[in-house]
C-alpha positions as CSV (number, residue, x, y, z in Angstrom):
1,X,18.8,-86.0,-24.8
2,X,15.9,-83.8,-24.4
3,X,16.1,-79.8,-25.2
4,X,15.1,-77.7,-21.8
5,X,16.4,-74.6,-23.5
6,X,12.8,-73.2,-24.8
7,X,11.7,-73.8,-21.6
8,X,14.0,-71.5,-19.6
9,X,12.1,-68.5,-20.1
10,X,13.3,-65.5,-17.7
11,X,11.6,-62.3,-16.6
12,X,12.1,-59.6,-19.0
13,X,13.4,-56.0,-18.1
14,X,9.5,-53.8,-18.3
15,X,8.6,-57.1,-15.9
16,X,11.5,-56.3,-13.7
17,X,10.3,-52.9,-13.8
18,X,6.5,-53.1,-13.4
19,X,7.0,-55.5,-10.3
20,X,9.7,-53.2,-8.6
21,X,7.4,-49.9,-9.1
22,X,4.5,-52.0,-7.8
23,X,6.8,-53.1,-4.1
24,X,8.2,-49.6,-3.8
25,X,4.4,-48.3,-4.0
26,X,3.2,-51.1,-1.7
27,X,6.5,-50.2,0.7
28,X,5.8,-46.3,0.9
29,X,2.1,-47.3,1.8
30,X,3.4,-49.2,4.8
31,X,6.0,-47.0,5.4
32,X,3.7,-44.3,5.4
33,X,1.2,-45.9,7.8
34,X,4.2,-46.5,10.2
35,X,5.0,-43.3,10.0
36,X,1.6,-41.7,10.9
37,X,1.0,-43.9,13.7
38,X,4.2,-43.4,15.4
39,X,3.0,-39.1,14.9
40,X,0.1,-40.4,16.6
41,X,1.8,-42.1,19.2
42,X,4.4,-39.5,19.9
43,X,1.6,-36.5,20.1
44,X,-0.1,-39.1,22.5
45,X,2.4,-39.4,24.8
46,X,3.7,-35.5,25.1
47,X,-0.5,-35.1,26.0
48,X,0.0,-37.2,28.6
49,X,3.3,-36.0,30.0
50,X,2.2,-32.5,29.5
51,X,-1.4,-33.2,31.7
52,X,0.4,-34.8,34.0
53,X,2.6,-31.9,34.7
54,X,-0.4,-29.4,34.5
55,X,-1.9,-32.0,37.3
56,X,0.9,-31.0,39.4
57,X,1.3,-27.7,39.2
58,X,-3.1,-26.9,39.6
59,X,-2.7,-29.4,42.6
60,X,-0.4,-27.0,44.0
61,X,-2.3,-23.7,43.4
62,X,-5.0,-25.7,45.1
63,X,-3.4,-26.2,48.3
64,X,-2.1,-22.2,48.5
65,X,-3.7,-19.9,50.5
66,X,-6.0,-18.2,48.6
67,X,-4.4,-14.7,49.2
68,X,-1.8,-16.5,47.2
69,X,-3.6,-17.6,43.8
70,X,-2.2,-15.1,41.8
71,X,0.6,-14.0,39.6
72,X,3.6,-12.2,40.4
73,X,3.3,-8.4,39.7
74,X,-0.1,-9.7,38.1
75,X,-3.6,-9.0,39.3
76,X,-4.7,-10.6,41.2
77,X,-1.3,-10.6,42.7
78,X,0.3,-14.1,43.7
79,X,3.2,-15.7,44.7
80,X,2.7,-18.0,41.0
81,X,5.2,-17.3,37.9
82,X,3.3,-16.4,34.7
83,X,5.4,-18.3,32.1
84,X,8.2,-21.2,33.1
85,X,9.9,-23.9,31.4
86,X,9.6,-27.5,33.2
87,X,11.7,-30.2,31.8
88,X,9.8,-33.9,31.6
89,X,11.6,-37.0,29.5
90,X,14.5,-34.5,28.4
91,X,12.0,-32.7,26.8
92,X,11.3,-28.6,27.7
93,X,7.7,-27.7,28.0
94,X,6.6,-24.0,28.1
95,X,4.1,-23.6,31.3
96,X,1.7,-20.5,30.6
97,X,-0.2,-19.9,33.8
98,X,-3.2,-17.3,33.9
99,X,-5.2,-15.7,37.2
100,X,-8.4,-14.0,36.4
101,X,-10.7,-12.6,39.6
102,X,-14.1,-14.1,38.3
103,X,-17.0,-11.7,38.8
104,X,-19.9,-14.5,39.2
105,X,-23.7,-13.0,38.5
106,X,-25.1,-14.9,41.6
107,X,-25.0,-11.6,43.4
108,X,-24.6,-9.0,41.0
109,X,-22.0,-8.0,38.9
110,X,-19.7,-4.8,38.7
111,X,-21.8,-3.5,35.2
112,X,-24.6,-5.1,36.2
113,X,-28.3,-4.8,38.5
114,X,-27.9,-5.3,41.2
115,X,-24.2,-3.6,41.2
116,X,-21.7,-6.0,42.6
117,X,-19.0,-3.9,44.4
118,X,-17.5,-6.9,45.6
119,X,-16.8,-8.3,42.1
120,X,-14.1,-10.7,43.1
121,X,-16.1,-13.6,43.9
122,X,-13.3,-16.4,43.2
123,X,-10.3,-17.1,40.8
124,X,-9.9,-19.0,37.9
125,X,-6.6,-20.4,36.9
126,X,-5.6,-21.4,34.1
127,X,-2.4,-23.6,33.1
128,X,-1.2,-24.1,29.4
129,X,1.7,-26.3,28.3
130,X,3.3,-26.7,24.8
131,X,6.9,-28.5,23.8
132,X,8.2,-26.1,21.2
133,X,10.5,-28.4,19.8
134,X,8.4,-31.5,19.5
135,X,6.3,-29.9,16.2
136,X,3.3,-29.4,18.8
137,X,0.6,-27.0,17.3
138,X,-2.0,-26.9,20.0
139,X,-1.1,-26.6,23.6
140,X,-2.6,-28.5,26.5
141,X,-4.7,-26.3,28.6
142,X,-6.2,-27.8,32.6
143,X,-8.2,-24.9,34.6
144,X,-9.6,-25.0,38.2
145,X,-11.4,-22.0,39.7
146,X,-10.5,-21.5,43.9
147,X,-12.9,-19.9,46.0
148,X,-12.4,-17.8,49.3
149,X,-13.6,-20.0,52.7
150,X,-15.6,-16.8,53.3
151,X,-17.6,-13.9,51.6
152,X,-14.6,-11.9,49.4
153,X,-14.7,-8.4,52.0
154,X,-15.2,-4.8,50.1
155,X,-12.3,-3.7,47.8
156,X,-11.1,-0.1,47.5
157,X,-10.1,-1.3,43.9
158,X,-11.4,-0.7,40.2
159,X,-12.2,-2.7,37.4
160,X,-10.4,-2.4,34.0
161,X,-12.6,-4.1,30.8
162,X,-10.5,-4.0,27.4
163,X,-12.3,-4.1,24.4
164,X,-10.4,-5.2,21.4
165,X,-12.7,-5.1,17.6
166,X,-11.9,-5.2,14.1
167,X,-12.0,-2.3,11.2
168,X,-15.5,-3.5,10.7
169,X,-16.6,-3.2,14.3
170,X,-16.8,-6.6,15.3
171,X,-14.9,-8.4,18.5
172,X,-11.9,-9.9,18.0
173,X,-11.6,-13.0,20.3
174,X,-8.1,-14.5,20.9
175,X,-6.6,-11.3,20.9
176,X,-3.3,-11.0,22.8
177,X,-3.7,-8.5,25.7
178,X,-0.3,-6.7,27.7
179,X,-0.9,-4.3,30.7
180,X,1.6,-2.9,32.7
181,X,1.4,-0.4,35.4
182,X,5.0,0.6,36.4
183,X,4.1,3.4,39.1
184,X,2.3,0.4,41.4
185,X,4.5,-0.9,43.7
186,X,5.6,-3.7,42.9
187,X,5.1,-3.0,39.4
188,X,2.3,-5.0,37.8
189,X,2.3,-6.7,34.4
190,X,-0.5,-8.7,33.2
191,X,-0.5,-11.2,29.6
192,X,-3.8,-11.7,28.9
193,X,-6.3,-12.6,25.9
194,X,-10.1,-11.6,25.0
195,X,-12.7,-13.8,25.2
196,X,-15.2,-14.8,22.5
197,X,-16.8,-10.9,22.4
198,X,-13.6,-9.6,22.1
199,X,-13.4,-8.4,26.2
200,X,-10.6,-8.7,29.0
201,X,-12.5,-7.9,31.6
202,X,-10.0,-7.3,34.7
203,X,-12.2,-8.0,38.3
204,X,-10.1,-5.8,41.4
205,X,-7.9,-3.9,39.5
206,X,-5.6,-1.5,41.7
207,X,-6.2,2.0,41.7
208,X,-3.9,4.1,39.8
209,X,-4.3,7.7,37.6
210,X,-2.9,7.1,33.8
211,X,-1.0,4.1,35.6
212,X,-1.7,1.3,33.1
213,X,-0.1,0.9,29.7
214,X,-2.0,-1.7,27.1
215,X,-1.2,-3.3,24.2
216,X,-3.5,-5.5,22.1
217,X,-1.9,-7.4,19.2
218,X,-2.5,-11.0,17.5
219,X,-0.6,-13.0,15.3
220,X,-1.3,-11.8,11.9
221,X,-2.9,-9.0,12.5
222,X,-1.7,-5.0,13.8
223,X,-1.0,-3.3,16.6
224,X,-2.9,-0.8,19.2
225,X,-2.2,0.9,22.3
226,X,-2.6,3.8,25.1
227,X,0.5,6.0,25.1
228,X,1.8,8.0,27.9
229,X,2.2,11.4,27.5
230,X,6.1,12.7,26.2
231,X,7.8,15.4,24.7
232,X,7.5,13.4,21.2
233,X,3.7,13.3,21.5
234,X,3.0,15.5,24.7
235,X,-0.8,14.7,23.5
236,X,-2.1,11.8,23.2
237,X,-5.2,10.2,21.3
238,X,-5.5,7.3,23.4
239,X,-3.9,8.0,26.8
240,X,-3.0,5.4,29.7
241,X,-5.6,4.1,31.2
242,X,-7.1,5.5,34.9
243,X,-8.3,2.6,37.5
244,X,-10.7,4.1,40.0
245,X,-12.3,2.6,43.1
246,X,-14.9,0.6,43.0
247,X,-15.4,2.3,39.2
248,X,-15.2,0.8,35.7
249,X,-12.7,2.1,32.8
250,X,-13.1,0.7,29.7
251,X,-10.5,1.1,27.1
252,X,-11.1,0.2,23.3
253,X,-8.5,-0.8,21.0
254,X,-9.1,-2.2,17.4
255,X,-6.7,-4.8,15.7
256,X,-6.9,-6.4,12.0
257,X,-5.3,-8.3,9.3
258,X,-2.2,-7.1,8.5
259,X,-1.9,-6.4,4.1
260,X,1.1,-6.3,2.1
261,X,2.1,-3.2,-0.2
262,X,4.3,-3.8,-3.2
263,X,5.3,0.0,-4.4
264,X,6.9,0.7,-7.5
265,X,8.2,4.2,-8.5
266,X,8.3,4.3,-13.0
267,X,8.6,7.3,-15.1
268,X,5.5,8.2,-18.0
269,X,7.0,5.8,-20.0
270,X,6.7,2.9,-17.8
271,X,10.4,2.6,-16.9
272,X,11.7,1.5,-13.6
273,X,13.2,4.7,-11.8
274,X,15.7,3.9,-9.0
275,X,16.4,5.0,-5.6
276,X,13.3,7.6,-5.7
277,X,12.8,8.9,-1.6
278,X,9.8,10.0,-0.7
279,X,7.4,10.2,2.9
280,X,5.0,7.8,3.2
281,X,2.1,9.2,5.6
282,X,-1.0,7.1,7.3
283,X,-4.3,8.8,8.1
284,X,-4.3,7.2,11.9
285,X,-3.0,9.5,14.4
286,X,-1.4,8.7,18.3
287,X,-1.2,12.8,19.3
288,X,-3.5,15.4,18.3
289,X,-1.3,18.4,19.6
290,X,0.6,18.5,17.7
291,X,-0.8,15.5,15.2
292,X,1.6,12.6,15.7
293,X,0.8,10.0,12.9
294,X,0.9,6.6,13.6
295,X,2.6,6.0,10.7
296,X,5.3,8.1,8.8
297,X,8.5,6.8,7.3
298,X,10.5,8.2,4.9
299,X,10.8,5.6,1.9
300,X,13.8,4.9,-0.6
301,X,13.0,2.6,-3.6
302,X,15.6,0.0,-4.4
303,X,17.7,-0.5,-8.1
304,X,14.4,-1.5,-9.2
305,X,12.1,1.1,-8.4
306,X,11.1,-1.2,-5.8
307,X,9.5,-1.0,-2.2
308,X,7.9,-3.9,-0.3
309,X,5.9,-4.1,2.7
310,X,5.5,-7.8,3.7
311,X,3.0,-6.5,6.6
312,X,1.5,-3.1,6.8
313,X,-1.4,-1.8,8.6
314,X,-4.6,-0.5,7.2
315,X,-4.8,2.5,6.5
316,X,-5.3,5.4,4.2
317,X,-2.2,6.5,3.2
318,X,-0.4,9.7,1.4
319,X,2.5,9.4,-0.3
320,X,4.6,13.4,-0.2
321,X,7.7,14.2,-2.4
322,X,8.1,17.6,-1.5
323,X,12.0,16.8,-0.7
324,X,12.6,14.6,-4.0
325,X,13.9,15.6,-7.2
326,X,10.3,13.7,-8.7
327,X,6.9,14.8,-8.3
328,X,4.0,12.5,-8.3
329,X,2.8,12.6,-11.8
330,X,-0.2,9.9,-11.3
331,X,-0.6,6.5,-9.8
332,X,-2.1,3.2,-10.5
333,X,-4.6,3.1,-8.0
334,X,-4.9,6.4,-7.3
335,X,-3.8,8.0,-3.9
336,X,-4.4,8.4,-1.2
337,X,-4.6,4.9,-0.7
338,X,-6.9,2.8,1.2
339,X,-5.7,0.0,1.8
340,X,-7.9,-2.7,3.2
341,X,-7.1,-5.5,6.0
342,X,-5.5,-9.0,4.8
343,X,-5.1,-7.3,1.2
344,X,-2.5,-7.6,-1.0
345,X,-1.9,-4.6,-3.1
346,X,0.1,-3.6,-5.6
347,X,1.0,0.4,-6.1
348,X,2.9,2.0,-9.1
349,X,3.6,5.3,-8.4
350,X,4.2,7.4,-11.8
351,X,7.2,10.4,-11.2
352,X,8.4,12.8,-13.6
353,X,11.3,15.1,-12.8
354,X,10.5,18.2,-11.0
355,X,9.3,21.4,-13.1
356,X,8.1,24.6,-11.2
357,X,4.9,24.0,-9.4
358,X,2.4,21.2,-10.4
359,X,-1.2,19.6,-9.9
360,X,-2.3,16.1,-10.0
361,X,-5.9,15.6,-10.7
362,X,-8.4,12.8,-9.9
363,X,-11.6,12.8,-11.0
364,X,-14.1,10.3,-9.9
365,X,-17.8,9.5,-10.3
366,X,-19.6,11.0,-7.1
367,X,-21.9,7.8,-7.4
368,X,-19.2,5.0,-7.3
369,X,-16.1,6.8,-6.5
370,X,-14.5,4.7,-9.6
371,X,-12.2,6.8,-11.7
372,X,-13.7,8.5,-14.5
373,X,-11.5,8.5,-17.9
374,X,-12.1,10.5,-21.3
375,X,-13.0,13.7,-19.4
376,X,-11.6,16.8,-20.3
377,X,-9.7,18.9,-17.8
378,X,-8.9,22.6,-18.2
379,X,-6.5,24.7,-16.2
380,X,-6.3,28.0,-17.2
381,X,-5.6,32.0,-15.8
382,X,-4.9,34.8,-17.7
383,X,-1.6,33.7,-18.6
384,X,-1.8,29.8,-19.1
385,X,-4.3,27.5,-20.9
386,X,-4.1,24.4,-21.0
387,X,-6.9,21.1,-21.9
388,X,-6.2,17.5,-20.7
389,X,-7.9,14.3,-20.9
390,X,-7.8,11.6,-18.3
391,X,-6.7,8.5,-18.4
392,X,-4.3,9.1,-21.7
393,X,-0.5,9.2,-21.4
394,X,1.0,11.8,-23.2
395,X,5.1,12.7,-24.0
396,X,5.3,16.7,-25.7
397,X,8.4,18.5,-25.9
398,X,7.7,22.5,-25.4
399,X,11.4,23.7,-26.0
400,X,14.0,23.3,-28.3
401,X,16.8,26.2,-27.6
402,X,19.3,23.3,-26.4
403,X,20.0,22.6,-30.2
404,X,20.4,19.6,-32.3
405,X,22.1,16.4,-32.6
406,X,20.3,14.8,-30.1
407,X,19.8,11.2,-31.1
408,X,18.0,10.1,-27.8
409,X,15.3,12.1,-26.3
410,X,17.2,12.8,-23.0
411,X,17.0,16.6,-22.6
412,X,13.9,18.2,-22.9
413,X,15.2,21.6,-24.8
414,X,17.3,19.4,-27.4
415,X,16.1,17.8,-30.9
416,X,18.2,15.6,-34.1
417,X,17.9,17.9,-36.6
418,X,17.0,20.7,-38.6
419,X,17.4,22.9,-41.6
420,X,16.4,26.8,-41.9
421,X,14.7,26.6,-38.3
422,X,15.3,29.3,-35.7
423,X,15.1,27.3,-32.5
424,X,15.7,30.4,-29.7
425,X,14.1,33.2,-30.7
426,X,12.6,33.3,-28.1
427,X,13.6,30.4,-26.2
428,X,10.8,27.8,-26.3
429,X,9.4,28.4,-29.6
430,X,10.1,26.8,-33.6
431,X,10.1,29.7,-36.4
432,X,11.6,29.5,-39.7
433,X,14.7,31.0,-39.7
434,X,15.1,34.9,-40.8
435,X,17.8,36.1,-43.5
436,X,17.5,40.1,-43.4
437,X,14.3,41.2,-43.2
438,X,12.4,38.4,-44.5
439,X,11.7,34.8,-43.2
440,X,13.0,31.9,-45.3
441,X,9.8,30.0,-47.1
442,X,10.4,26.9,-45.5
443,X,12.5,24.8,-43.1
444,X,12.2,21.2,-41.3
445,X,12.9,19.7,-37.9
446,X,13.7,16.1,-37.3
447,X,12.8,15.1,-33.4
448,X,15.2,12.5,-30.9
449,X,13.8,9.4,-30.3
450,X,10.9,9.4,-27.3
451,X,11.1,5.9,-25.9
452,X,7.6,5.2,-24.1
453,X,9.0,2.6,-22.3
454,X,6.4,-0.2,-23.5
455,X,4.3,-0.5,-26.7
456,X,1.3,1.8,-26.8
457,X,-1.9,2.9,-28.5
458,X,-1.6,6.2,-29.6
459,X,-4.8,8.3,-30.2
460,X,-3.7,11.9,-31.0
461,X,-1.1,14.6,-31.9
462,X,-1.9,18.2,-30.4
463,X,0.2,21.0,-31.2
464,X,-0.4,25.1,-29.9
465,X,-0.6,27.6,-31.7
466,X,-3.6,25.8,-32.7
467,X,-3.6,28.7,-35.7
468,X,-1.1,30.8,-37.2
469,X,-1.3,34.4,-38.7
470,X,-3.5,34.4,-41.8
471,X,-0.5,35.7,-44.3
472,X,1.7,32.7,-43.8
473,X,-1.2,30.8,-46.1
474,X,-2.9,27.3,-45.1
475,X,-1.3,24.3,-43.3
476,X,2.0,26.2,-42.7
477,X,2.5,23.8,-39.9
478,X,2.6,20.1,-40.5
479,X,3.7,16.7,-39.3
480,X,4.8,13.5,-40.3
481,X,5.0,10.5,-37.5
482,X,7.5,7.5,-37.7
483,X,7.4,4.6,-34.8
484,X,9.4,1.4,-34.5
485,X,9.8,-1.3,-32.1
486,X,13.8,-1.1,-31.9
487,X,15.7,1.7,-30.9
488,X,18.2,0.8,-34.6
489,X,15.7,0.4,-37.3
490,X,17.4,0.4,-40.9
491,X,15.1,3.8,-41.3
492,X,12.8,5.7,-39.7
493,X,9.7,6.2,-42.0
494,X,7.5,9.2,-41.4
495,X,3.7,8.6,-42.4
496,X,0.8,11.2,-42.5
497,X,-2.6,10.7,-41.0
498,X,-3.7,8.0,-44.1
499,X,-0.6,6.4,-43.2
500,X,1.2,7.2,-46.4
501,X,4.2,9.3,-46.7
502,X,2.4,11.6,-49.0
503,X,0.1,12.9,-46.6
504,X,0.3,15.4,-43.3
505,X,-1.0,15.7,-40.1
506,X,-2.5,19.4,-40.6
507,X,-4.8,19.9,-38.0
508,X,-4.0,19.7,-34.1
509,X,-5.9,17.0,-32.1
510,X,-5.7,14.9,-35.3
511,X,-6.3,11.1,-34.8
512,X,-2.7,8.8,-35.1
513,X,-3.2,6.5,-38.0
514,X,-3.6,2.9,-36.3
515,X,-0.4,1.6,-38.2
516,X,1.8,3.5,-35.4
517,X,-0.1,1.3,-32.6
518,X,1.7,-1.2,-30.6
519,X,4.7,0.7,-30.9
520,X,7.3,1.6,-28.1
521,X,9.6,4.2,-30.1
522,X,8.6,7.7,-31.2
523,X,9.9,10.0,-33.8
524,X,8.0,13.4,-35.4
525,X,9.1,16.0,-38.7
526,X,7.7,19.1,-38.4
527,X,7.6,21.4,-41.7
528,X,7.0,24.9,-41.7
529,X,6.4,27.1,-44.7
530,X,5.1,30.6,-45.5
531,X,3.2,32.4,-48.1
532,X,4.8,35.7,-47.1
533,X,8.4,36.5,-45.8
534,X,7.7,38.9,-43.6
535,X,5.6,36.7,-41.3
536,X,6.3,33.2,-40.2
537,X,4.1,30.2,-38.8
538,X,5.2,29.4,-34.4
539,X,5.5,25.9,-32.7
540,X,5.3,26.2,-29.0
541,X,4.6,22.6,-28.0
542,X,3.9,19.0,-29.9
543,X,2.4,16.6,-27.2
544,X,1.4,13.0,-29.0
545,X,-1.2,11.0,-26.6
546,X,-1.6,7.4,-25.7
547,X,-2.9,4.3,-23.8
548,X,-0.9,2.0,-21.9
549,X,-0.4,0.1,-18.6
550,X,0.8,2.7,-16.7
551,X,-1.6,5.4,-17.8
552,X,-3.5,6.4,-14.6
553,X,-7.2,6.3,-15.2
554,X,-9.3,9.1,-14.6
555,X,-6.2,11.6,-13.6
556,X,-4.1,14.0,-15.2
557,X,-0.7,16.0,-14.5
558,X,0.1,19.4,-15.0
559,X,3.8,21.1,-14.4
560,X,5.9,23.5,-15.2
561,X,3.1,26.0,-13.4
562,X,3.5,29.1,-11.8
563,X,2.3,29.8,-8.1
564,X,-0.8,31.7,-9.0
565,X,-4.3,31.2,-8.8
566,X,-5.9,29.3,-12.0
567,X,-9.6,28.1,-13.5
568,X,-10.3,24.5,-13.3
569,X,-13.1,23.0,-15.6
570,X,-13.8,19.8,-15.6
571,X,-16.6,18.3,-18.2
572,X,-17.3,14.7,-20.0
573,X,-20.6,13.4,-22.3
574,X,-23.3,12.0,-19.7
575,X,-22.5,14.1,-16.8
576,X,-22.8,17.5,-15.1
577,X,-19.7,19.6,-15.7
578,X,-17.7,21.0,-12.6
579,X,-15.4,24.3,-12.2
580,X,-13.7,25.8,-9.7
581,X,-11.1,28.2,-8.8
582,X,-7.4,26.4,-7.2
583,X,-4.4,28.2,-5.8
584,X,-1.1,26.5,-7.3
585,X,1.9,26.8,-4.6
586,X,4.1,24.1,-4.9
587,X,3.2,20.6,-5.2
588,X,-0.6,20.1,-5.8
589,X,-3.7,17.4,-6.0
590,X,-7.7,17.9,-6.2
591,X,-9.9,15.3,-6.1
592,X,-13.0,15.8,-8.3
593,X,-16.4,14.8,-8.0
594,X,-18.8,14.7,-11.3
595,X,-22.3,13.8,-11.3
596,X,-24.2,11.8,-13.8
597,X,-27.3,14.2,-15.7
């Protein structure tokens, strides 16, 4: 008997495989062409339904009187409904219809030579239709104009052209208009859009003094309007809008892209600082006696130091703390902001817990207006002097009466340790500590740990006294620097400006060795020692400097000022220096110009 049994061969699983993945991919094609043709076939036959039914309802305005083409409460004024839903097939269908009084240049027009003051030569009407629930994006639109049997007679009414542009200036077509004019009777309303220049032109307008209320708006973009007069705003910018006879008003109203504004309030060191209030104020004004702001909202961040606008008008806009517990120590851009149409911008604002009086300044390159960093800034009066440079971050500590064993650097008067230090006599400054008559010949101080809140660069320790009396000998105040990444090293090892621990930092405004870069946690000694007991060396501040990503560029913060009058200077390499004299009362900022030599 012969052996079929080599011959039996069967498909093997990748075959099953391949041929399977090949009909599934031939299936979703045809599937996919089904699909699309039965779209196209669906969308065809609501455009049919849907002209059909605008058929109808034009072949009824066509056989009204003409006194009749019109909307109700609409100009002109009709017996037809503006919007109505009409059911065809089961299926709803949203009927837009629109009356316009056409001003036609074949004998003049209204703005025109000759003057037309007839302008209502015929109507245009205009019928729209849309199912909302059929995925329709574009809505079928039929128009007919009707025409008086004979010449259109004078009119005792006006003419009322809405201009609608952009923050550039330029017309913005499309644009949603809404009049209303509640003292006519019966009240009129009118739904409306601007043509391709931007203009709603409105031919035989009833008369009426500040009788019409408009709003312009589009999707996607802001808001405008006239406002009536009230005890809120008994003065408006842009008042209701007058309709004389036979006389043209023209109102103008501007509309953009709306922008998103991400805010986020963080401390100096870059940490998220929760539930900080503050006002947020736009430059546009709706009243000008008193000013009523379009904008002004009082603003809470969230657990995250968070704030989002998903759509915001342009504007410029201020940002006030005067009721917080923060002040506004610098920002990343820098305030006020201006914030463009259709942009998306992100704002950190940088607080710092309120100390006496304060001043934020900006200074910017009067060429550019872009922020100008390594520029010295000093503020100074008879009793206070003190130098800044822009764009560095800085933490100091300026008092140390709360005493030690402060691990953390939480309270600004408190420190870790120390040994023969007087730390309140007076409050505010660092002695060594006095036995009798005489000062003891040395003594230390260990700092908390300053947490910056990110790895930074740092570029210099400054100390004041920047000297000391003569007697206590040289270098009778020194420093030694320690940093880590992790707030529980095994030790904290304090290195001099060679980055040894056998050298000091012995002169203020000294460079930080580079082996402390990148680091986010901060830790100084400070030794004091003197030649002669009867005079000892005084810290009144330590401030170590820094780069990061939430240093502000080309601004600095001072606080803990008295209300006074004060000396600014303001200098950097390259350009002409500026100075100036600014009254500190409160909450401050200046915006400074420097030119280039």
């Amino acid at each position: 008997m012969k052996d079929f049994s080599k011959n039996n061969k069967g498909f093997t699983l990748i075959e099953v495989l391949v041929g399977t993945a090949i009909f599934l991919l031939f299936a979703m094609g045809v599937y996919g062409g089904l699909t699309l043709v039965l779209k196209v076939v669906y969308q065809s036959r609501l455009q049919i339904l849907e002209t059909g039914l605008l058929s109808e309802e034009l072949e009824v305005v066509r056989n009204l009187p003409f006194g009749d083409v019109g909307l109700q409460n609409g100009v002109p004024n009709g017996v037809l409904e503006h919007e109505k839903i009409m059911v065809r097939n089961n299926l709803d269908f949203t009927v837009i219809t629109t009356v316009r009084n056409i001003d036609d240049a074949f004998d003049g027009t209204v703005d025109g030579e000759p003057e037309d003051t007839s302008p209502a030569d015929y109507k245009l009407v205009e019928v729209s239709a849309i199912c909302a629930s059929c995925e329709q994006r574009h809505a079928v639109v039929l128009s007919t104009i009707v025409a008086p049997k004979n010449l259109e007679g004078d009119s005792n009414n006006g003419n009322l052209f809405i201009n609608v542009f952009n923050s550039d200036g330029l017309p913005v077509s499309g644009a949603d208009v809404h009049v209303e004019n509640n003292i006519h009777s019966p009240a009129i309303v009118i739904d409306d859009v601007t043509d391709s220049n931007g203009w709603l032109k409105i031919i035989d307008t009833p008369t009426g003094t500040l009788a019409y209320d408009i709003t312009v708006s589009k999707s996607g973009f802001s808001t405008d309007y006239t406002v009536a007069p009230s005890l809120a705003n008994p003065s408006p910018t842009k008042l209701s809008s007058n309709v004389a006879t036979q006389d043209i008003t023209e109102i103008y109203l501007s509309i953009d892209e709306l922008a998103s504004l991400n805010i986020d309030t963080i401390s100096e060191n870059c940490n998220a600082l929760s539930y900080a209030n503050f006002n947020m104020l736009g430059d546009k004004e709706i009243g000008d006696d008193p000013v009523v702001y379009k904008f002004n909202q009082n603003i809470t961040t969230d657990a995250l130091g968070n704030y989002y606008f998903s759509t915001i008008e342009w504007d410029d806009y201020i940002f006030d703390f005067a009721f917080s517990s923060y002040v506004l120590a610098g920002s990343i851009p820098a305030v006020p902001l201006d914030l463009n149409p259709g942009q998306t911008q992100n704002l950190s604002l940088i607080l710092k817990n309120r100390q006496g009086s304060s001043l934020l300044v900006s200074v910017l390159d009067a060429g550019t207006e872009l922020p100008l960093s390594d520029t010295e800034v000093r503020l100074y009066n008879a009793s206070y002097d003190q130098s800044l440079t822009t764009g560095l971050g800085y933490v100091r500590q300026t008092d140390w009466s709360g005493g030690n064993g402060q691990l953390d650097f939480v309270f600004d008067d408190r420190y870790y340790f120390a040994s023969n230090i007087d730390d309140s006599s007076p409050a505010g400054d660092l002695k060594l500590e006095k036995v009798g008559s005489d000062y003891l010949s040395n003594g230390q101080l260990e700092s908390s740990i300053f947490d910056l809140g990110s790895e930074v660069d740092f570029v210099n320790i400054v100390w004041e006294p920047w000297s000391q009396a003569i007697e206590t000998g040289d270098n009778s105040i020194v420093f030694q620097i320690a940093t880590t990444n992790t707030t529980t090293p095994e030790s904290w090892d304090y290195f001099g400006p060679d980055g040894t621990a056998q050298t000091f930092y012995t002169a203020t405004s000294t460079v930080i060795n580079s082996i402390h870069q990148n680091s986010q946690y901060l830790r100084y000694k400070v030794y004091l020692s003197t030649e002669n007991n009867n005079y000892t060396p005084k810290l009144s501040e330590v401030a170590f400097t820094y780069t990061n990503n939430c240093t502000p560029p080309g601004q600095i913060f001072f606080d803990n000022l008295s209300n006074d009058t004060y000396e600014l200077e303001i200098s950097r390499s390259g350009y002409v220096g500026n100075y100036g004299e600014v009254i500190i009362d409160g909450d401050n900022q200046a915006i400074v110009y420097l030119s280039a030599d």
